[in-house]
N, CA, C and O atoms as CSV, one atom per row, in Angstrom:
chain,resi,resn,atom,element,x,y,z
A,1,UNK,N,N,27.494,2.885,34.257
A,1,UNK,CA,C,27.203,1.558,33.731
A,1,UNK,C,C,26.806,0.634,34.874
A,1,UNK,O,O,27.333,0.751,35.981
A,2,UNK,N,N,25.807,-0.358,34.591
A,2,UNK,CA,C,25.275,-1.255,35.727
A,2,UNK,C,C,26.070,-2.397,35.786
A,2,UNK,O,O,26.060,-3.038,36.837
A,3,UNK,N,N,27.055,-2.929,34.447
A,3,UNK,CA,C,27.810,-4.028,34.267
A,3,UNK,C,C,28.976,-4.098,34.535
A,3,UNK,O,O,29.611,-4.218,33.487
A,4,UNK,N,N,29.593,-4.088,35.373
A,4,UNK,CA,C,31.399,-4.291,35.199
A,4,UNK,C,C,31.758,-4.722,34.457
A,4,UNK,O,O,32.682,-4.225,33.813
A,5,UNK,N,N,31.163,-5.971,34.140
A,5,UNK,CA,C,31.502,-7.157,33.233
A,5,UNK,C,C,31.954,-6.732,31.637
A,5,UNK,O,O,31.141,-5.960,31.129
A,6,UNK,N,N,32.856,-7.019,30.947
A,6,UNK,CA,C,33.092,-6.155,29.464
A,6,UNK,C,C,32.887,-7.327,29.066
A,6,UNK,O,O,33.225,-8.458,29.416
A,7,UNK,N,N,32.080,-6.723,28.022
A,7,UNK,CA,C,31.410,-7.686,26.461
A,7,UNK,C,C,32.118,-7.489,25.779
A,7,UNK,O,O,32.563,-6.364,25.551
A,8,UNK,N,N,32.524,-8.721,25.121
A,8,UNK,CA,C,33.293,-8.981,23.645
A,8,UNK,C,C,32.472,-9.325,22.965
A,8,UNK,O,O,31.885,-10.281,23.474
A,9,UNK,N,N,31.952,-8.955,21.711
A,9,UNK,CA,C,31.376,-9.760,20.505
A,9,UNK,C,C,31.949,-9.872,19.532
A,9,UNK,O,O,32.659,-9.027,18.986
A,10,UNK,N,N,31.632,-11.283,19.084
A,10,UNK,CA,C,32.301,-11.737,17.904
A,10,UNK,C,C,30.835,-12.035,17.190
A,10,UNK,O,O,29.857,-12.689,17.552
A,11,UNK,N,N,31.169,-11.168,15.882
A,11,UNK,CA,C,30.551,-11.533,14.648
A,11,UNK,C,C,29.427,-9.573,15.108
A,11,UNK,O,O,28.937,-9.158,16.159
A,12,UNK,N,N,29.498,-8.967,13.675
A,12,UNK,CA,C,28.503,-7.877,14.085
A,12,UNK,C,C,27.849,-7.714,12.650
A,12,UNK,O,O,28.003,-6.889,11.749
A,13,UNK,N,N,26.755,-9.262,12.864
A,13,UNK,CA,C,25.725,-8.738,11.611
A,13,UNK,C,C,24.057,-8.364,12.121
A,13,UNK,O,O,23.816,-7.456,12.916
A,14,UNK,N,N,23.135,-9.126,11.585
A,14,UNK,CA,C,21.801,-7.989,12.169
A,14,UNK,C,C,21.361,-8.307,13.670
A,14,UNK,O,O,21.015,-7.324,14.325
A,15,UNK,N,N,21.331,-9.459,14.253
A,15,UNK,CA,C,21.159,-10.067,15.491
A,15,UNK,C,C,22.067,-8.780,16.410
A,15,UNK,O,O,21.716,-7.874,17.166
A,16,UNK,N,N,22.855,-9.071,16.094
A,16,UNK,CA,C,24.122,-7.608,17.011
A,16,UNK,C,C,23.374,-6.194,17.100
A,16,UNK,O,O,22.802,-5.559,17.986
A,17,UNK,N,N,23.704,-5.992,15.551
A,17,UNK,CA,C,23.156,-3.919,14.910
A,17,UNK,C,C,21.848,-3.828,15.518
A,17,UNK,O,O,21.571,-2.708,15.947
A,18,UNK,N,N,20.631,-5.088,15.718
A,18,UNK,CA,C,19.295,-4.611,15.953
A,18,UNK,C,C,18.641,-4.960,17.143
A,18,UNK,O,O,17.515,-4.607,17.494
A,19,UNK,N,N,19.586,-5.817,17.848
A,19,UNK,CA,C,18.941,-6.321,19.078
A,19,UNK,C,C,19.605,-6.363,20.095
A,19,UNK,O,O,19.103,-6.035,21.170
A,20,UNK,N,N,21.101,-6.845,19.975
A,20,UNK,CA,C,21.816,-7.135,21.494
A,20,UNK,C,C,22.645,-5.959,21.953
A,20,UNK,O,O,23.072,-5.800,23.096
A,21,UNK,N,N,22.857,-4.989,20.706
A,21,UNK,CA,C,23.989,-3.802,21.289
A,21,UNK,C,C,22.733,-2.697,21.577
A,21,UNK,O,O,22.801,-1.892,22.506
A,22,UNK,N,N,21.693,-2.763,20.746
A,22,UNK,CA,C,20.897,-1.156,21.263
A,22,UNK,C,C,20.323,-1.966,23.089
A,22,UNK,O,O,20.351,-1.218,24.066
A,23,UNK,N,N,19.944,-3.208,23.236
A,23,UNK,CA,C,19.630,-3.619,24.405
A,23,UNK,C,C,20.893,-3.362,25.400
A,23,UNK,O,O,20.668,-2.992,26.552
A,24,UNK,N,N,22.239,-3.567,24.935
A,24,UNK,CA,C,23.099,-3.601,25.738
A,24,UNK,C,C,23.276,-2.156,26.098
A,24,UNK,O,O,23.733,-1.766,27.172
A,25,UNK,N,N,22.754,-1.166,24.812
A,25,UNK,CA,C,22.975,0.298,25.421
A,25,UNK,C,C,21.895,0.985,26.319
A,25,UNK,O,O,22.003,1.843,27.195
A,26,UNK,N,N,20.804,0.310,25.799
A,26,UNK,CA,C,19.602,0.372,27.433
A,26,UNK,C,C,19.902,0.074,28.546
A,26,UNK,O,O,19.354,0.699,29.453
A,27,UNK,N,N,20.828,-0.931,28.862
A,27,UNK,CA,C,20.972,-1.389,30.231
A,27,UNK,C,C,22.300,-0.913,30.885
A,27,UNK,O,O,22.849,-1.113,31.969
A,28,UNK,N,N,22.671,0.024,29.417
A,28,UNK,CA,C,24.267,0.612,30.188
A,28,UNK,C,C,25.419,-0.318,30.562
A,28,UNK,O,O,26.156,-0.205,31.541
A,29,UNK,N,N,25.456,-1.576,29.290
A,29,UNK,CA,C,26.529,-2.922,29.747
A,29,UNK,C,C,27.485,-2.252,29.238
A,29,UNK,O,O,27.192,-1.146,28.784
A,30,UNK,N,N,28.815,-2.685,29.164
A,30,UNK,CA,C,30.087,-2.558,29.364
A,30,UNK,C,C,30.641,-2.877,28.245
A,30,UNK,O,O,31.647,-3.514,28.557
A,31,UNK,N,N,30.576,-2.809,27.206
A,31,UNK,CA,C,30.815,-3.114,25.416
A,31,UNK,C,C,31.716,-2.911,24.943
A,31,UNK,O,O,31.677,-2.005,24.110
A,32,UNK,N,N,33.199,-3.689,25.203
A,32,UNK,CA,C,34.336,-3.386,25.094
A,32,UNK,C,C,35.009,-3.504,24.190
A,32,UNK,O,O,35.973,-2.739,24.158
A,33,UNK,N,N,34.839,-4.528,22.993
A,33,UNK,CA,C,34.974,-5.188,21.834
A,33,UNK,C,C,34.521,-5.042,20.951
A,33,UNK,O,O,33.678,-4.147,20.895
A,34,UNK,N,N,34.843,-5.900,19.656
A,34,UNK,CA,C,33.644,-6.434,18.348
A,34,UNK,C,C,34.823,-6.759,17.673
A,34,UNK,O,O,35.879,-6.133,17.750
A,35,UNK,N,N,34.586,-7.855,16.946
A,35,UNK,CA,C,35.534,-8.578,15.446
A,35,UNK,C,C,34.220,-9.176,14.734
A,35,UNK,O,O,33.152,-9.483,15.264
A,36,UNK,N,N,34.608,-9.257,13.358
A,36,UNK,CA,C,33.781,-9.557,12.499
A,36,UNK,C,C,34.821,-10.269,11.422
A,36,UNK,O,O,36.039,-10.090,11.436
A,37,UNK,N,N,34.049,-11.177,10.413
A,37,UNK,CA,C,35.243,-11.646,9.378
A,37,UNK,C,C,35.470,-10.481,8.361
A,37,UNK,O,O,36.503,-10.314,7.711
A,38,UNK,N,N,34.131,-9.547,8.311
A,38,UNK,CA,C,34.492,-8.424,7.522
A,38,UNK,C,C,34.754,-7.346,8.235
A,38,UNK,O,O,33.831,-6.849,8.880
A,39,UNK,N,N,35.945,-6.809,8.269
A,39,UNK,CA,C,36.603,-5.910,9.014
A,39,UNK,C,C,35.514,-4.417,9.046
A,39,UNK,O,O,35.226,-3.697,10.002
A,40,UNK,N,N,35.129,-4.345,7.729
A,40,UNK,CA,C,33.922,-2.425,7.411
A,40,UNK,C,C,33.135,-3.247,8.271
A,40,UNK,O,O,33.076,-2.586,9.308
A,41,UNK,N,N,32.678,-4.000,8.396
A,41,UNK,CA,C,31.337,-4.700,9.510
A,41,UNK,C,C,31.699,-3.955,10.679
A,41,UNK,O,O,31.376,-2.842,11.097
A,42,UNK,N,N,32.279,-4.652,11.001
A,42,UNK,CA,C,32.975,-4.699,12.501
A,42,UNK,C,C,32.996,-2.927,12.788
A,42,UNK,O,O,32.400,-2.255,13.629
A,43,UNK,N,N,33.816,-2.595,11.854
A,43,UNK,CA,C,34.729,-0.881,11.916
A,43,UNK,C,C,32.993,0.307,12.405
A,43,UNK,O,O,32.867,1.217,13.225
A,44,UNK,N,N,31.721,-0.499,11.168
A,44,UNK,CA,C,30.780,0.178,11.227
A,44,UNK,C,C,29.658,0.160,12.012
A,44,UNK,O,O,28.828,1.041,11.789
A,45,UNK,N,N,29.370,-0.869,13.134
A,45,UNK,CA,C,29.096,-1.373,14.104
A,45,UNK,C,C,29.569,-0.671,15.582
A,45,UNK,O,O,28.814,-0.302,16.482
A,46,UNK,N,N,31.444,-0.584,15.539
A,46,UNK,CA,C,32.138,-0.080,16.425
A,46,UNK,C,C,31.757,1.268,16.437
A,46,UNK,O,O,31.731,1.882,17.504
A,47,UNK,N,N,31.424,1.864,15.246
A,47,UNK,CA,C,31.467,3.452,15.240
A,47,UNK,C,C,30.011,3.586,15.697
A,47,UNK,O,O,29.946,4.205,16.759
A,48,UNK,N,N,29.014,3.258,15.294
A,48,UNK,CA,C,27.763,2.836,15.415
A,48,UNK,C,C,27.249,3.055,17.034
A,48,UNK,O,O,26.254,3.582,17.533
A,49,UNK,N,N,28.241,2.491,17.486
A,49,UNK,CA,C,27.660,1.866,18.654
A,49,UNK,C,C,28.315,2.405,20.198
A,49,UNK,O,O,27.887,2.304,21.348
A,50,UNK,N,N,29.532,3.004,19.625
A,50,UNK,CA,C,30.592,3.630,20.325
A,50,UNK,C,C,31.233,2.352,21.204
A,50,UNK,O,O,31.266,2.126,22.414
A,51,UNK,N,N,31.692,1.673,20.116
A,51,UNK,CA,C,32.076,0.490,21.085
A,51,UNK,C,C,33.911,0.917,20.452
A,51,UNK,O,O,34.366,1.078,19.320
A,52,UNK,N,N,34.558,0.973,21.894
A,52,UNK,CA,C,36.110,1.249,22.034
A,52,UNK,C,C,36.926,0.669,21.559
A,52,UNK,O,O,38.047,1.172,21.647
A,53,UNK,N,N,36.783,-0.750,20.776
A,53,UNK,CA,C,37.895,-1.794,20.175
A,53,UNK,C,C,37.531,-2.170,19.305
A,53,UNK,O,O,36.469,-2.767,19.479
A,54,UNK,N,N,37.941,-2.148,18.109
A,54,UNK,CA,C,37.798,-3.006,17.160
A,54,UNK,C,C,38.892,-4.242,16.525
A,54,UNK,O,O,40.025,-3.876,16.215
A,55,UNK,N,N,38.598,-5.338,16.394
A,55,UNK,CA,C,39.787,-6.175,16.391
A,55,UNK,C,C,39.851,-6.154,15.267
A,55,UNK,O,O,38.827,-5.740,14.722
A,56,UNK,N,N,41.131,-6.600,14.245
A,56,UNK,CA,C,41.324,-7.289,13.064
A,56,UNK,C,C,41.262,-8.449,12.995
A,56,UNK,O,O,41.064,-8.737,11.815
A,57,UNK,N,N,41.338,-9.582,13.790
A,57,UNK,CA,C,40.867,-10.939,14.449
A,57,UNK,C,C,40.688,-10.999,15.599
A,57,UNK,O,O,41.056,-10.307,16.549
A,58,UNK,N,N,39.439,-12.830,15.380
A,58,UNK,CA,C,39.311,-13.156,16.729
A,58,UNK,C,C,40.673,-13.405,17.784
A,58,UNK,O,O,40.807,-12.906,18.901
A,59,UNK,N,N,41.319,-14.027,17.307
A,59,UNK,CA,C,42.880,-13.928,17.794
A,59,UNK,C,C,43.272,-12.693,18.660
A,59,UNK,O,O,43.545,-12.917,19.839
A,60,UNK,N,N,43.331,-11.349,18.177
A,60,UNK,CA,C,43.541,-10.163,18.673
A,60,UNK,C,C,42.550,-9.990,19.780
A,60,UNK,O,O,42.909,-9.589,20.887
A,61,UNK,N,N,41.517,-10.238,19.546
A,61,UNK,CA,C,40.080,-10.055,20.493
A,61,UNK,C,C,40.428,-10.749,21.533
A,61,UNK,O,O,40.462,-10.144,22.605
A,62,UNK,N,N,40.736,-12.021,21.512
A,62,UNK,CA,C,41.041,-12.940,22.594
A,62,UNK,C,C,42.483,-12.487,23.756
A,62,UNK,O,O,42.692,-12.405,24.966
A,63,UNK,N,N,43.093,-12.319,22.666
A,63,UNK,CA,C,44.512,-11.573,23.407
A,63,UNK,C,C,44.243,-10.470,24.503
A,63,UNK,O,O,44.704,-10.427,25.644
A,64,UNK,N,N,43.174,-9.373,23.725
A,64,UNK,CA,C,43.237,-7.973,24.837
A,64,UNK,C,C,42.067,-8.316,25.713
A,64,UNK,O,O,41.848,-7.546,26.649
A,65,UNK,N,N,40.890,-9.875,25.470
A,65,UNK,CA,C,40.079,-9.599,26.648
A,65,UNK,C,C,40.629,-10.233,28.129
A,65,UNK,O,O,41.448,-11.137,28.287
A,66,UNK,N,N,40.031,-9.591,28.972
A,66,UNK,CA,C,40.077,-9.596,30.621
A,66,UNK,C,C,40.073,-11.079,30.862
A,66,UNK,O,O,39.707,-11.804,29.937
A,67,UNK,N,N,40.499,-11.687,32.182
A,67,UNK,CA,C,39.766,-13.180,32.200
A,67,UNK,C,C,38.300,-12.685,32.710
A,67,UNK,O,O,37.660,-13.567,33.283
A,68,UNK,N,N,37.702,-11.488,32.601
A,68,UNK,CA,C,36.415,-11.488,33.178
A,68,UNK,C,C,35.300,-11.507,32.506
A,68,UNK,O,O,34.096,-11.727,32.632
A,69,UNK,N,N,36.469,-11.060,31.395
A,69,UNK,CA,C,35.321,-10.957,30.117
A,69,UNK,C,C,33.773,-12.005,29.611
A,69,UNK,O,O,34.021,-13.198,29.433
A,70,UNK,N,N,32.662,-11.669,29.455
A,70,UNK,CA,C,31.769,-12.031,28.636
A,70,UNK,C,C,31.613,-12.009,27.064
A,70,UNK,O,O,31.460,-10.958,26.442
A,71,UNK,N,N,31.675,-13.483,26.366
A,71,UNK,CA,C,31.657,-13.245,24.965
A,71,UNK,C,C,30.402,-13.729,24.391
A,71,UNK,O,O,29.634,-14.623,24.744
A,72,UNK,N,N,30.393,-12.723,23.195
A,72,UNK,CA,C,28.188,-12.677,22.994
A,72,UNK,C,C,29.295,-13.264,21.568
A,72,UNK,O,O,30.317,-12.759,21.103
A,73,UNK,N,N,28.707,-14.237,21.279
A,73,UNK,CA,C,29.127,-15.062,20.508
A,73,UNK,C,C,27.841,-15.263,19.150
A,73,UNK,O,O,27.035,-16.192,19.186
A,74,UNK,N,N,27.862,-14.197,17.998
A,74,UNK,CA,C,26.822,-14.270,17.115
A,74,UNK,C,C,27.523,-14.618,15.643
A,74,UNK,O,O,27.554,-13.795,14.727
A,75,UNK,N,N,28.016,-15.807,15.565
A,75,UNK,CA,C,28.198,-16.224,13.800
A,75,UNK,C,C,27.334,-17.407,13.834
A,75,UNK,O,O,26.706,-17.931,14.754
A,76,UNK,N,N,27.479,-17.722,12.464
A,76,UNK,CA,C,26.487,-18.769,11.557
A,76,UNK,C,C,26.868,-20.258,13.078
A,76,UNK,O,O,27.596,-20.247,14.070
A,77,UNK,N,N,26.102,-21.102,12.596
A,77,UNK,CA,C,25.743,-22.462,13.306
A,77,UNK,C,C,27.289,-23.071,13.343
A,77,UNK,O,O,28.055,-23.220,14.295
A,78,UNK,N,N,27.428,-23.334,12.066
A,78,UNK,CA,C,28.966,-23.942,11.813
A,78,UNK,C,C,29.853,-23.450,12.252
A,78,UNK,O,O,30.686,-24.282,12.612
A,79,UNK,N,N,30.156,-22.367,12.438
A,79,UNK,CA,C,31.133,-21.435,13.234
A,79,UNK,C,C,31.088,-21.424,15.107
A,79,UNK,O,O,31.792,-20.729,15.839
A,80,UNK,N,N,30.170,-22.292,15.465
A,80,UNK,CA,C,30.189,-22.092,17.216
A,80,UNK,C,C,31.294,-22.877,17.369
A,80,UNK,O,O,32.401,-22.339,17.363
A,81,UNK,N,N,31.185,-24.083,17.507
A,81,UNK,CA,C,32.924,-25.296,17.742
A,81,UNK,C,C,33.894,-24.591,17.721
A,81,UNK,O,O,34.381,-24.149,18.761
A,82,UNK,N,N,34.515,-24.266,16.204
A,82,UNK,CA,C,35.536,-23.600,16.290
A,82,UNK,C,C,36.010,-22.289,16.603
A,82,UNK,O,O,37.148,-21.928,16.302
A,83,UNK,N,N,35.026,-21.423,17.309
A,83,UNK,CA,C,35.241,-20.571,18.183
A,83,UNK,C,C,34.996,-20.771,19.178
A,83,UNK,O,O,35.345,-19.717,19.710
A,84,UNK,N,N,34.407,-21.723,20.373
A,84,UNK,CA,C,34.323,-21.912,21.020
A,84,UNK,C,C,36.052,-23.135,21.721
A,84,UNK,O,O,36.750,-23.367,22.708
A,85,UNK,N,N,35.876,-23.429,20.526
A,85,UNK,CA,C,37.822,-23.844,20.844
A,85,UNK,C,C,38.951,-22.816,21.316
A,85,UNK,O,O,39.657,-22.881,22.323
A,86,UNK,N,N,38.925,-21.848,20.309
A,86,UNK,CA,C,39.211,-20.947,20.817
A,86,UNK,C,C,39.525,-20.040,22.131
A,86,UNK,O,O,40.551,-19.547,22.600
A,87,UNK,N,N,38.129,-20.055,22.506
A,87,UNK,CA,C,37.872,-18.962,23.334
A,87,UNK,C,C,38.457,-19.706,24.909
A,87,UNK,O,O,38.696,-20.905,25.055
A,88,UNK,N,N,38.568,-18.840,25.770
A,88,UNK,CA,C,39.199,-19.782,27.421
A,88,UNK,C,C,38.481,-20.741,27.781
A,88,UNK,O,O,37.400,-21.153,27.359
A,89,UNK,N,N,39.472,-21.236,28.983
A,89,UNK,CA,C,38.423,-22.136,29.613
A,89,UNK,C,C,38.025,-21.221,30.788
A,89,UNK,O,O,38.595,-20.221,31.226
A,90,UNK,N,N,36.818,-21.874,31.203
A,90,UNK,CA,C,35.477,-21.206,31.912
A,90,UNK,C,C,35.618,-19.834,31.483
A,90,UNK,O,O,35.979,-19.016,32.329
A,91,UNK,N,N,35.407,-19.482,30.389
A,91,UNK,CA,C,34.758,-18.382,29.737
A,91,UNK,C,C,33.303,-18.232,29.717
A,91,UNK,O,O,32.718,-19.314,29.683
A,92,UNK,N,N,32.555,-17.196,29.728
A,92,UNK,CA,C,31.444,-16.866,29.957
A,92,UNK,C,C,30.790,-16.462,28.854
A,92,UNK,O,O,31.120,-15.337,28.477
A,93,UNK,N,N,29.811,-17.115,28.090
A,93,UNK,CA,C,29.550,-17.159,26.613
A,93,UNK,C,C,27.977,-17.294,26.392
A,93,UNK,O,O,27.232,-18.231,26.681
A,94,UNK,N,N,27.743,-16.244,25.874
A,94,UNK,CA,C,26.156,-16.012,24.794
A,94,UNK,C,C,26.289,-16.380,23.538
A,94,UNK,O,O,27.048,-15.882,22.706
A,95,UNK,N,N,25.431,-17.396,23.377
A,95,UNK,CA,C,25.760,-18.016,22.250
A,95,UNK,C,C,24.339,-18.080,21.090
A,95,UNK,O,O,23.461,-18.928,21.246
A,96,UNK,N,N,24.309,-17.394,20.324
A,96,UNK,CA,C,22.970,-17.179,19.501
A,96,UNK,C,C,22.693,-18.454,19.024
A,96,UNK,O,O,23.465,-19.329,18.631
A,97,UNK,N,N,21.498,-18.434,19.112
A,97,UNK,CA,C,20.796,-19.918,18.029
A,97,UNK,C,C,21.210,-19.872,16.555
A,97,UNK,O,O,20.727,-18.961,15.883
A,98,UNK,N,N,22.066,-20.763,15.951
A,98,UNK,CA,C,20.968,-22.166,16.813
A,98,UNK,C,C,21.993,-22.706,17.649
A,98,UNK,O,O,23.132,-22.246,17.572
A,99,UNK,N,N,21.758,-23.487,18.316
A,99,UNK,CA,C,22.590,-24.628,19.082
A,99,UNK,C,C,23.662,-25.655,17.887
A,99,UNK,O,O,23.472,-26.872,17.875
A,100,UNK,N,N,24.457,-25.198,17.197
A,100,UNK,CA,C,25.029,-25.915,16.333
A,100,UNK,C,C,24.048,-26.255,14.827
A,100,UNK,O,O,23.062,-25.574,15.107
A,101,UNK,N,N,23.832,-26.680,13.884
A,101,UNK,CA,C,23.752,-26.784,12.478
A,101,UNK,C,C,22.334,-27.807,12.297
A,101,UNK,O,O,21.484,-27.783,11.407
A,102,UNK,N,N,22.497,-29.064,14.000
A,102,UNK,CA,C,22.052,-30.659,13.887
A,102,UNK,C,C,22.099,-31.150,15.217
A,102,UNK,O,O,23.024,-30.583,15.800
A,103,UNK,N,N,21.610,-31.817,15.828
A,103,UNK,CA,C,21.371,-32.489,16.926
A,103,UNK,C,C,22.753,-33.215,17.367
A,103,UNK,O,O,23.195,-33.116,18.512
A,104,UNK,N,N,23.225,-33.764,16.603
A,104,UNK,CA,C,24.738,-34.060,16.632
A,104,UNK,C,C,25.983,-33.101,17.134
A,104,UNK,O,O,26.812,-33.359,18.007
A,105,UNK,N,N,25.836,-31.660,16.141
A,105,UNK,CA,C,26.673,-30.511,16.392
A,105,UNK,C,C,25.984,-30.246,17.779
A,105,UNK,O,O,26.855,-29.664,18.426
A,106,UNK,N,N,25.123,-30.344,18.388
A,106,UNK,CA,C,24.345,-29.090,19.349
A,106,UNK,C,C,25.060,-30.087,20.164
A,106,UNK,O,O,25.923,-29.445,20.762
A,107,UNK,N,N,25.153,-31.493,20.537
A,107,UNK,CA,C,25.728,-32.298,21.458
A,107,UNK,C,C,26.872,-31.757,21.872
A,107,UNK,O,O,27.132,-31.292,22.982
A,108,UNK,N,N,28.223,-31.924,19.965
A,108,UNK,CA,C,29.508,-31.732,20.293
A,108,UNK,C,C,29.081,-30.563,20.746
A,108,UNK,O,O,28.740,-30.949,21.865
A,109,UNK,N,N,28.817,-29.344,20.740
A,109,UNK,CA,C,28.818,-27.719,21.667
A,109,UNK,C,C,28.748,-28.283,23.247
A,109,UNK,O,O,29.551,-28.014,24.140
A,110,UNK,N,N,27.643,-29.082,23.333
A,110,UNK,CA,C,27.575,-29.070,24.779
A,110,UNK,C,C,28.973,-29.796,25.500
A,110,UNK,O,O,29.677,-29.259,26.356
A,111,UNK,N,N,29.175,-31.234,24.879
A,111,UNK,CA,C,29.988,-31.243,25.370
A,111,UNK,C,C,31.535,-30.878,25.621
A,111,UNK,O,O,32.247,-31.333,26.516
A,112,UNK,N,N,31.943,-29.811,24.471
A,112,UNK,CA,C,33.366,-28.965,24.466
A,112,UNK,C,C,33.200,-27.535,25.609
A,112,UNK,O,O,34.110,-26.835,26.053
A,113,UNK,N,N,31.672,-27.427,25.873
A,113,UNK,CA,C,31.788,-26.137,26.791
A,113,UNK,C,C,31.897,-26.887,28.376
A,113,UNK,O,O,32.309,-26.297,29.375
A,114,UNK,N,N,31.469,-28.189,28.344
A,114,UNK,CA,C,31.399,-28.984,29.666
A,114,UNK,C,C,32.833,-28.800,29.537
A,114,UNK,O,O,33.351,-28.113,30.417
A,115,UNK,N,N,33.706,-29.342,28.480
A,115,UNK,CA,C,35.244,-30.182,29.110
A,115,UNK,C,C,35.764,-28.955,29.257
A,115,UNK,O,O,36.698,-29.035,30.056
A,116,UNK,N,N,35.545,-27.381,28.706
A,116,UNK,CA,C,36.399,-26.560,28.925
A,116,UNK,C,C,35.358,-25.821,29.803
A,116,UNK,O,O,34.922,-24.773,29.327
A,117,UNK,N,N,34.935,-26.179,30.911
A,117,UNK,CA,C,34.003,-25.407,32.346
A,117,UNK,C,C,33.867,-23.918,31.318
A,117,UNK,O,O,34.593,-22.955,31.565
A,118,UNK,N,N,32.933,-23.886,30.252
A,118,UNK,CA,C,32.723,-22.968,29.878
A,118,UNK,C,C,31.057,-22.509,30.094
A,118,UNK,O,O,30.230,-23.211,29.512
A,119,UNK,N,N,30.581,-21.387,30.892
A,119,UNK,CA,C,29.481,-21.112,31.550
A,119,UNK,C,C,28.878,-20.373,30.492
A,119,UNK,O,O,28.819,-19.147,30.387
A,120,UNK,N,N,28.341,-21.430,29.552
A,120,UNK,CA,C,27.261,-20.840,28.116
A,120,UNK,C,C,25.912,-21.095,28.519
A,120,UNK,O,O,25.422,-21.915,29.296
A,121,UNK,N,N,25.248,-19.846,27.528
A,121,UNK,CA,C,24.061,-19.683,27.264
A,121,UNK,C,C,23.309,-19.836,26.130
A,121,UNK,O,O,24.118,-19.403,25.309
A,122,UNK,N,N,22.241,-20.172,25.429
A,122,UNK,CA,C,21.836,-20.417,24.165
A,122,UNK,C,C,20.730,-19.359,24.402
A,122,UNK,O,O,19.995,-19.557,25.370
A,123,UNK,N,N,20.521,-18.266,23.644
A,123,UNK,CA,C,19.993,-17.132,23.168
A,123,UNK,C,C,18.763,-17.728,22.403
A,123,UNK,O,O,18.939,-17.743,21.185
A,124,UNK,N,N,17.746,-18.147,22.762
A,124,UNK,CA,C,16.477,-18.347,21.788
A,124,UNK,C,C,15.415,-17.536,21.383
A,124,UNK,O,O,14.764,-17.713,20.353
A,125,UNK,N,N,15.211,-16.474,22.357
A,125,UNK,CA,C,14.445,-15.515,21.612
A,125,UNK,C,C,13.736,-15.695,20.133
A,125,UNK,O,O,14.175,-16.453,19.268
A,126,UNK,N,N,12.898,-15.103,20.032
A,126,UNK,CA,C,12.702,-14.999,18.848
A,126,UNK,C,C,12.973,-16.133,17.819
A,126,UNK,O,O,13.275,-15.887,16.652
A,127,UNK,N,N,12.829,-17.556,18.388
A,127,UNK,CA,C,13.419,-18.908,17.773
A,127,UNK,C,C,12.456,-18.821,16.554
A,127,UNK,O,O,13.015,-19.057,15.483
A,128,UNK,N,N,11.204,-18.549,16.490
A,128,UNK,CA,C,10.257,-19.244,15.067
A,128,UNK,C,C,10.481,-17.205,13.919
A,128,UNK,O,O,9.703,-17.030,12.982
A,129,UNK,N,N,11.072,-16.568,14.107
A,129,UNK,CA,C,10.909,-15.142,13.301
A,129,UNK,C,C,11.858,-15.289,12.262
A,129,UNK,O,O,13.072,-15.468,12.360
A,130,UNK,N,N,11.188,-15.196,11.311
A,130,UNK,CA,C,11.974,-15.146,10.108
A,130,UNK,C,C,13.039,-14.254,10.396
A,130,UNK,O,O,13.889,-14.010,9.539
């Protein structure tokens, strides 16, 4: 593997299954995790992908990762805040588009990853593809 770094992902719907785990298995990253709100998601993803953990919650996920850990952070818009509450401070975070729901939400994101020195990324790729 080229990554030391172990990936946690939270959330494993098509963004995950079709783009970031077969890329992550090209580059030989370190894919240590996955939680999903639907547990067969998650379970079928993990098997999928040969990824070693599967959580029953984000809670659990958070508990067994490293402080070194990287979290690829892929649920709906409304769901970044309150996982991003969650997650540590200066945690290291991929965060899929959109940037929050509204220009308002995309603010509060920025500024809860500032107060918790959290070193995020916003994933735009592919911003205009259905």
């Amino acid at each position: 593997m080229n990554s030391h770094f172990p990936i946690y992902i939270i959330g494993a719907g098509g963004i995950v299954n079709d783009a970031h785990l077969p890329a992550y298995q090209l580059a030989g990253f370190n894919v240590q995790g996955i939680v999903d709100i639907n547990p067969e998601k998650a379970k079928a993803t993990a098997d999928r992908f040969s990824i070693p953990n599967c959580y029953p919650s984000l809670e659990a996920l958070l508990a067994a990762a490293p402080p070194n850990a990287i979290f690829d952070l892929a649920v709906p818009g409304s769901q970044i805040i309150p996982v991003l509450t969650l997650l540590p401070e200066k945690a290291a975070v991929l965060i899929q588009k959109p940037m929050g729901e509204n220009y308002q939400q995309a603010g509060e994101i920025l500024q809860l990853v500032k107060k918790k020195e959290q070193l995020a990324a916003v994933n735009f790729q592919l911003r205009y593809a259905p």
